[in-house]
N, C-alpha and C positions, 0 to 999 in steps of 0.2 A: 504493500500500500504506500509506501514512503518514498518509492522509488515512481509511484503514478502522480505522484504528488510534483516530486520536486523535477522530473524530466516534462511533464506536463507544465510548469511554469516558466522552465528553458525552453520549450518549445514553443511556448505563446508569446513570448519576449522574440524572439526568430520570426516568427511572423507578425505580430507587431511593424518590426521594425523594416521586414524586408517587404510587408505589405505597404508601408511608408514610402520606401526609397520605390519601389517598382511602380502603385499605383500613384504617388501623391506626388512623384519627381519625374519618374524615365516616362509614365506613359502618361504625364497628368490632362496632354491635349486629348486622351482617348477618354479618359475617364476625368471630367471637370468637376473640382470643389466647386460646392454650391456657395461655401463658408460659413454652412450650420450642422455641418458633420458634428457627432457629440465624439469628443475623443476618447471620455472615459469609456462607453458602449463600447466604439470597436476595441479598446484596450482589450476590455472583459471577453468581449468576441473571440479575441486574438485567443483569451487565457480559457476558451471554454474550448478553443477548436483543438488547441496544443495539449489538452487535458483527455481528446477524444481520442489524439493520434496516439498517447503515452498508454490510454485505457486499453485499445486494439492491440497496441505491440505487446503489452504484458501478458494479454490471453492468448496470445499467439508464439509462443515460445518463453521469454519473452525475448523480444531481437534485440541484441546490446551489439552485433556487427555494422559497421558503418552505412557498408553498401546493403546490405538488406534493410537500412533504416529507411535510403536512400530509394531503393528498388520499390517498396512496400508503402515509403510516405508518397510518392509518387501518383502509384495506383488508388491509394485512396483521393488522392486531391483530384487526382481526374474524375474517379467516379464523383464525389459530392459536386465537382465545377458543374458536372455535365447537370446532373440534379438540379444546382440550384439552376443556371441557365436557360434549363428547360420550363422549368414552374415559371421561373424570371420572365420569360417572354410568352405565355401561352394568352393575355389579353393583349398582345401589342397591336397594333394595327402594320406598324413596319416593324420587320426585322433587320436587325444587322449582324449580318452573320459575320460578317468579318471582325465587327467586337464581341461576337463573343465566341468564338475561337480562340481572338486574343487572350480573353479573361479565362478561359480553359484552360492557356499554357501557361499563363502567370499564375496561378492559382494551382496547377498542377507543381511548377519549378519551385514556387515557397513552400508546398508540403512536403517536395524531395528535401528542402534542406531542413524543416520542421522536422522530418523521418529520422532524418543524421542527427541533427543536434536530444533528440529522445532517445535512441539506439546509443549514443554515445554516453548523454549521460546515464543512462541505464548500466550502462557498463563501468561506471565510475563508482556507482554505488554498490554494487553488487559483493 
């Protein structure tokens, strides 16, 4: 339990921040601050998502390897992007498929490192 704990708070700190630097910087023309985003909410977001990836890895072996942190946060962020995406747009009237592809692979690429930094410190604690 201590290990879902404290790898699930490194993991939400990782997405936190790399959800910062990818959405809120590299791709901020794809996805525009309105400038009423609540920061504390996506914080807790961040720290509920890193606590979901930390929860799976521990029932599933638990994975303390880098690259299976990697391999396996992956997979999960693909599946949930695809998830939310799909529910995301089913009243739209326009799609735009090309952002959300994007937000597939950024959402996919922070849970590979989300994977790693759980798998890792999973493995410090242990």
């Amino acid at each position: 339990m201590k290990f879902i704990l404290a790898s699930g708070f490194i993991g939400g700190l990782v997405n936190f921040f790399l959800g910062w630097l990818l959405y809120g910087y590299l791709f901020k023309n794809h996805f525009p601050s309105t400038g009423n985003e609540n920061i504390g909410l996506i914080f807790f977001g961040c720290l509920v998502y890193g606590h979901i990836v930390s929860f799976c890895f521990s029932k599933s072996g638990p994975v303390t390897n880098y690259r299976k942190g990697i391999k396996y946060g992956a997979i999960l962020g693909l599946l949930i992007s695809l998830y939310m995406n799909i529910f995301g747009n089913v009243s739209a009237t326009t799609i735009n498929t090309n952002l959300i592809i994007l937000d597939i692979a950024i959402m996919t690429l922070i849970s590979a490192f989300v994977g790693m930094m759980v798998a890792v410190t999973n493995r410090k604690i242990q």
